[in-house]
Z-matrix of the N, CA and C atoms (Angstrom, degrees):
N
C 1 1.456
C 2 1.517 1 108.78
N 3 1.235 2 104.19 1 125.39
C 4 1.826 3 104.90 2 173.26
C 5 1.487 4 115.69 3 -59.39
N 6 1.063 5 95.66 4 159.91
C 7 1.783 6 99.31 5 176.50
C 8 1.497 7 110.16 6 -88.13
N 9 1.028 8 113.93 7 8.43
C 10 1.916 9 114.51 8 -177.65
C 11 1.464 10 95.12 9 -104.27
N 12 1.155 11 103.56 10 149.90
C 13 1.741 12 123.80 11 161.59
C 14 1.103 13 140.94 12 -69.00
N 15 1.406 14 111.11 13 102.32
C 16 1.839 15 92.73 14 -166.80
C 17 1.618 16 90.93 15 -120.27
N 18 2.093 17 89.29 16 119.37
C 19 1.203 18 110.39 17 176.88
C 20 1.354 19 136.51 18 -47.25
N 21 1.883 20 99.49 19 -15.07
C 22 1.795 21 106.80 20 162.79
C 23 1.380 22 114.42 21 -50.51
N 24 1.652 23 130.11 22 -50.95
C 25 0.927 24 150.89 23 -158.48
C 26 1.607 25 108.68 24 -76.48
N 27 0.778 26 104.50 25 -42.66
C 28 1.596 27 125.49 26 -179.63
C 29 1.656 28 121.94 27 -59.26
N 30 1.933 29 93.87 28 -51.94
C 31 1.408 30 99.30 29 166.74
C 32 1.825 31 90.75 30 -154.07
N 33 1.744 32 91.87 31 115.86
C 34 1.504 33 121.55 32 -176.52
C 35 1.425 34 104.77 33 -60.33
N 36 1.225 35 134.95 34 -63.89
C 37 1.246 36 141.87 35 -118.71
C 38 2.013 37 88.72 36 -93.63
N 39 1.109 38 108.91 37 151.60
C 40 1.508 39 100.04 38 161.24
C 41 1.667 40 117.57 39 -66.33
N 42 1.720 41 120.89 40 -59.77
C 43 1.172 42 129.82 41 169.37
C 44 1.368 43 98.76 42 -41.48
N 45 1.490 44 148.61 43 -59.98
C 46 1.753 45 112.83 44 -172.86
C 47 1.541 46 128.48 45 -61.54
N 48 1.692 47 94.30 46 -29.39
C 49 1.476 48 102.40 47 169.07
C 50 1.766 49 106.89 48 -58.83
N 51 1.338 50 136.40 49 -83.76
C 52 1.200 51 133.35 50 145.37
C 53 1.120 52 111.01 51 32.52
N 54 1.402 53 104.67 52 -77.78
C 55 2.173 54 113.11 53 -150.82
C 56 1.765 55 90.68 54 -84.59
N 57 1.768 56 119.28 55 -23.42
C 58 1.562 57 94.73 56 -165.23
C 59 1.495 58 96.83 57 -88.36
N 60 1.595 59 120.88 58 -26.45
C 61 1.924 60 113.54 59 178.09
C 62 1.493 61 96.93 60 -72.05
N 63 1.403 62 136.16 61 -23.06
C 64 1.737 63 123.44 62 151.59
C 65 1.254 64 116.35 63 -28.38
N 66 1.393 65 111.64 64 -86.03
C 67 1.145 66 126.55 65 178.17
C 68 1.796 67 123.90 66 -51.16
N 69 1.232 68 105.30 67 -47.80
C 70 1.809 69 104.34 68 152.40
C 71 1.452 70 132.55 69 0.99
N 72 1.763 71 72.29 70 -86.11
C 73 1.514 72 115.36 71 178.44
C 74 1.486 73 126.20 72 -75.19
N 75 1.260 74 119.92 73 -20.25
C 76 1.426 75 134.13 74 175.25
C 77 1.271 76 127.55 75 -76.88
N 78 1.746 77 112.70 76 -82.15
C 79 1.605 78 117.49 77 173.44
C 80 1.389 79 114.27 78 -110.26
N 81 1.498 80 117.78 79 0.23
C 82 1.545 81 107.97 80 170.74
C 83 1.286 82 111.84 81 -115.73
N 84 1.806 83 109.02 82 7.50
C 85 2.068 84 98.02 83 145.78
C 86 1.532 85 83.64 84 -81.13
N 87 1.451 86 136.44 85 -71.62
C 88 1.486 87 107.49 86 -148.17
C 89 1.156 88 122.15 87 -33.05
N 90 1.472 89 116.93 88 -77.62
C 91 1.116 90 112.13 89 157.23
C 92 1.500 91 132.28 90 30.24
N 93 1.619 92 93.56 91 -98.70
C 94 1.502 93 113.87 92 165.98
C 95 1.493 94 115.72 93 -44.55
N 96 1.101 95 108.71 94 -76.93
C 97 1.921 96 96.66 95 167.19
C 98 1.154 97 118.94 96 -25.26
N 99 1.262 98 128.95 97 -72.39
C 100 1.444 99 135.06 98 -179.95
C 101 1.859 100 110.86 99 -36.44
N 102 1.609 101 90.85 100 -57.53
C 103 1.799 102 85.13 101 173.94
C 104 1.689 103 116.60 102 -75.65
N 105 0.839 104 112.29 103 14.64
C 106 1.689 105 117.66 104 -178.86
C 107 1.273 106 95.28 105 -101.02
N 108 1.206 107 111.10 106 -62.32
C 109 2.078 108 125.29 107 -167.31
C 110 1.816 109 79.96 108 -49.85
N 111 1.125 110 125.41 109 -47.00
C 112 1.712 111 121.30 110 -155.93
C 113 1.532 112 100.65 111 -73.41
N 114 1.213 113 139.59 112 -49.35
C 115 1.532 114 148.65 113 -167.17
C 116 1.626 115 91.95 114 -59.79
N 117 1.590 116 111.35 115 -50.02
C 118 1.325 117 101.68 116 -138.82
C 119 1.879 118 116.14 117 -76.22
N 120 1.404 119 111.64 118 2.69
C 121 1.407 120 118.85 119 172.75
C 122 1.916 121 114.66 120 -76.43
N 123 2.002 122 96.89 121 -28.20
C 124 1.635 123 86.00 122 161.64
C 125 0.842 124 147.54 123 -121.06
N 126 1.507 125 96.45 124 20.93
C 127 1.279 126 103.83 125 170.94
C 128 1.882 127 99.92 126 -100.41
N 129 1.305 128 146.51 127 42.71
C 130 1.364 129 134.71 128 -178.62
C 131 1.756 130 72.90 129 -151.53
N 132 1.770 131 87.43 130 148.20
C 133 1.460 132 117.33 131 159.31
C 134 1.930 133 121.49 132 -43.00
N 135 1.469 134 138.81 133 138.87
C 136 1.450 135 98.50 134 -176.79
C 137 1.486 136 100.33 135 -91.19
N 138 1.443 137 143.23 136 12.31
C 139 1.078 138 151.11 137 145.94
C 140 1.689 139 115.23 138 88.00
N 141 1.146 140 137.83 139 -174.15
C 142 1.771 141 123.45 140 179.06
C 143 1.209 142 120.32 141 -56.03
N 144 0.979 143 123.48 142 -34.99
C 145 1.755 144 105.73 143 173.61
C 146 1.574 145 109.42 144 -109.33
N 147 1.117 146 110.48 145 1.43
C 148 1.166 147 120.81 146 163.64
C 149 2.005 148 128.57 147 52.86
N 150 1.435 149 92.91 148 52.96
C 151 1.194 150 137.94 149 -178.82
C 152 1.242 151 112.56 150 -107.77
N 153 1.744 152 104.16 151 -61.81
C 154 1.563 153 115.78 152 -164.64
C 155 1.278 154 118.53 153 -52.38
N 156 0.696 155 112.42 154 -40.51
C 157 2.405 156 95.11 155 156.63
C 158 1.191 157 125.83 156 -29.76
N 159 1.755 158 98.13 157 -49.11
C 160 1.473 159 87.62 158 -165.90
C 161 1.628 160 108.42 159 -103.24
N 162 1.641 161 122.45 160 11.15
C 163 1.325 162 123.97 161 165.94
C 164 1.756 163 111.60 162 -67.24
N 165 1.783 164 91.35 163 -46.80
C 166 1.584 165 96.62 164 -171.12
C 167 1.637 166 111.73 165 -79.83
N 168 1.200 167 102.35 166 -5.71
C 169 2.049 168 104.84 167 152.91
C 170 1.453 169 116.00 168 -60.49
N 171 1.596 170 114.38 169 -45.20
C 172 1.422 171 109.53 170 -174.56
C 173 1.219 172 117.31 171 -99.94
N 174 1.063 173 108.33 172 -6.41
C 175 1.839 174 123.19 173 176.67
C 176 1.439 175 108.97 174 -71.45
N 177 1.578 176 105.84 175 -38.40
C 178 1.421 177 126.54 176 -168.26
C 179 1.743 178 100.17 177 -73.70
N 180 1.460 179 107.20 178 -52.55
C 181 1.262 180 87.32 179 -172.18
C 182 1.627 181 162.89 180 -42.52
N 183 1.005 182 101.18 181 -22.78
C 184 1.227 183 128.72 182 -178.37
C 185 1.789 184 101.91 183 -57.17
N 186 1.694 185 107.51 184 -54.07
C 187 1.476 186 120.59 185 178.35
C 188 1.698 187 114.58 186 -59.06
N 189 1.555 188 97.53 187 -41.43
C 190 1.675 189 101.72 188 173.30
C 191 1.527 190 94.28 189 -23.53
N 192 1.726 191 81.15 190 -79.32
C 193 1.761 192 100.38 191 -137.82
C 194 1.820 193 104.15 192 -61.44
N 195 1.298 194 117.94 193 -17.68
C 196 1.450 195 118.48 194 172.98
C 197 1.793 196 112.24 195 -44.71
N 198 1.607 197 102.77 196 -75.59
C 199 1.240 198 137.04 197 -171.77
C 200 1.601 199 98.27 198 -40.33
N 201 1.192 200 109.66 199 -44.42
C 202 1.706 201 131.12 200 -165.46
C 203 1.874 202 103.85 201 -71.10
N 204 1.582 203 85.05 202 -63.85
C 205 1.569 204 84.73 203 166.79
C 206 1.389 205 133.26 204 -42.59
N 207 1.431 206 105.79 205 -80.87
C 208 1.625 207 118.94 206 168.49
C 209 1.462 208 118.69 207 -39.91
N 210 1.172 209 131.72 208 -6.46
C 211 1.615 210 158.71 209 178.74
C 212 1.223 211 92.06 210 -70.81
N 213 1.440 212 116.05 211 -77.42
C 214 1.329 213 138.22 212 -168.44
C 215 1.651 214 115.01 213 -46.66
N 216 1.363 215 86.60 214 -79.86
C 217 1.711 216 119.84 215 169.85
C 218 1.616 217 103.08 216 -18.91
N 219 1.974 218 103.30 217 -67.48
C 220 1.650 219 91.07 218 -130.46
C 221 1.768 220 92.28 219 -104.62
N 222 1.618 221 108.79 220 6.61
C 223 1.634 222 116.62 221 175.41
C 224 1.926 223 111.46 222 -63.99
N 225 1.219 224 104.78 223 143.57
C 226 1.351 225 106.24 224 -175.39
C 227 2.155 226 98.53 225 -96.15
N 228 1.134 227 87.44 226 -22.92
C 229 1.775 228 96.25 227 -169.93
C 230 1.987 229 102.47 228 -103.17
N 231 0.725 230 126.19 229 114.82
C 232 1.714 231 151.55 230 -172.53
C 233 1.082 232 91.89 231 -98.85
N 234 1.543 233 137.21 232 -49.10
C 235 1.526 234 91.73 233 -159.82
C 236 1.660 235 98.55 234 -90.44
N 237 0.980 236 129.27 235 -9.76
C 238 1.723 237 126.31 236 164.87
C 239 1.064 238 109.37 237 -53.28
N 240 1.928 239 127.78 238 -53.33
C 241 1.205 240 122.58 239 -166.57
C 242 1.845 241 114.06 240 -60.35
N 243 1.476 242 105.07 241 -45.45
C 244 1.801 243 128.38 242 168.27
C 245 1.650 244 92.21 243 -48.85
N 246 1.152 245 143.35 244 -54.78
C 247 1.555 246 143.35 245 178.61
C 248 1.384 247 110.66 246 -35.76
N 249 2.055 248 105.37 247 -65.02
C 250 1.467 249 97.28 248 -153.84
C 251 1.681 250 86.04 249 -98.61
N 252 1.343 251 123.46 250 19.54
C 253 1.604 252 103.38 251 171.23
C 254 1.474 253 93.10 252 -95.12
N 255 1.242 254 133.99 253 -16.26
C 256 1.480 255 122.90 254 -176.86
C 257 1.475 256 101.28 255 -93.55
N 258 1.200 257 141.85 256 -18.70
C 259 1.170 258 134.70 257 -170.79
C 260 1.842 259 108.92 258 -91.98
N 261 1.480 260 106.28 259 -17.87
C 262 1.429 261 119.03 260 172.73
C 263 1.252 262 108.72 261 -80.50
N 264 1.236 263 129.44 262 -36.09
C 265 1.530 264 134.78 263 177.37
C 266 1.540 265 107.21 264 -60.74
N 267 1.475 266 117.69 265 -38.55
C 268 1.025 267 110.33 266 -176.96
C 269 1.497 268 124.58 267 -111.49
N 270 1.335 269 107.62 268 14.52
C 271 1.244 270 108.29 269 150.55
C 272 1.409 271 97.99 270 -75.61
N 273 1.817 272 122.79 271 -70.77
C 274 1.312 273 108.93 272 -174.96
C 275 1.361 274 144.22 273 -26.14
N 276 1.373 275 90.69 274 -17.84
C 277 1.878 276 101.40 275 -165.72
C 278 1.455 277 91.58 276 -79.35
N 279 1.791 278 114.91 277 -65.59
C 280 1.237 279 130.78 278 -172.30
C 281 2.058 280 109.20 279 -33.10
N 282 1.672 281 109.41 280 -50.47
C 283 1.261 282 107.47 281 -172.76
C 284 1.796 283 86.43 282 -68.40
N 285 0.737 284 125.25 283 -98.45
C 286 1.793 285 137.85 284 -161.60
C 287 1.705 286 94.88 285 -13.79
N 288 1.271 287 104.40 286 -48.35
C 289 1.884 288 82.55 287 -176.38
C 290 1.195 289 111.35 288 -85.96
N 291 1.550 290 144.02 289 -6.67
C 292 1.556 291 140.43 290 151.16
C 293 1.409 292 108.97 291 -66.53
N 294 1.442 293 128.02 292 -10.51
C 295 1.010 294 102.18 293 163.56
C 296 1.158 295 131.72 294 -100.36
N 297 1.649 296 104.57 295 -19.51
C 298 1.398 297 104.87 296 149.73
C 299 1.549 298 152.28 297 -66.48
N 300 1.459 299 100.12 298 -5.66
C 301 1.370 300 119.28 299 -168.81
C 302 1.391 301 99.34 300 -109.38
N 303 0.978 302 139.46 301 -4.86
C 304 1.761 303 150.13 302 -176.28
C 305 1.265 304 141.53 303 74.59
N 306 2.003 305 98.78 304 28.07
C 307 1.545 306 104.35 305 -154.01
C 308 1.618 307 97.25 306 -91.68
């Protein structure tokens, strides 16, 4: 048996596969968008009038949640996609609380 995961194995049934690229694709791309739209004011310059950070946060969004989606959607392997959506959350978390904490 390989040491990698194959999400057939993981979840047999078609319907669980189903309900978890549901869920994927549903509230944990939002999600992700939402924490993307949030990162993306500190990580950009706030520029001359010093707004433009936070325009190209909401300008951006729309692409988040695309990229995020179709991630979900068009992956044949789930439990990778469940991997790097938890590993994005927590990068996100990590930036959002350095920026709140003042490092």
């Amino acid at each position: 048996m390989s040491a990698e995961l194959d999400m057939k194995e993981a979840v047999p049934s078609t319907k669980g596969r189903t309900a978890l690229r549901w869920i994927l694709a549903g509230p944990v791309t939002l999600i992700g968008a939402v924490l993307a739209m949030a990162i993306t004011p500190f990580m950009l310059p706030a520029g001359a009038s010093g707004v433009g950070h936070l325009v190209f946060a909401i300008v951006l969004f729309p692409l988040f949640w695309a990229v995020l989606f179709f991630y979900a959607v068009l992956t044949e392997r789930l439990g990778r996609a469940a991997l790097v959506f938890t590993a994005f959350y927590a990068l996100s978390a990590v930036l959002i609380w350095q920026a709140f904490a003042g490092s």
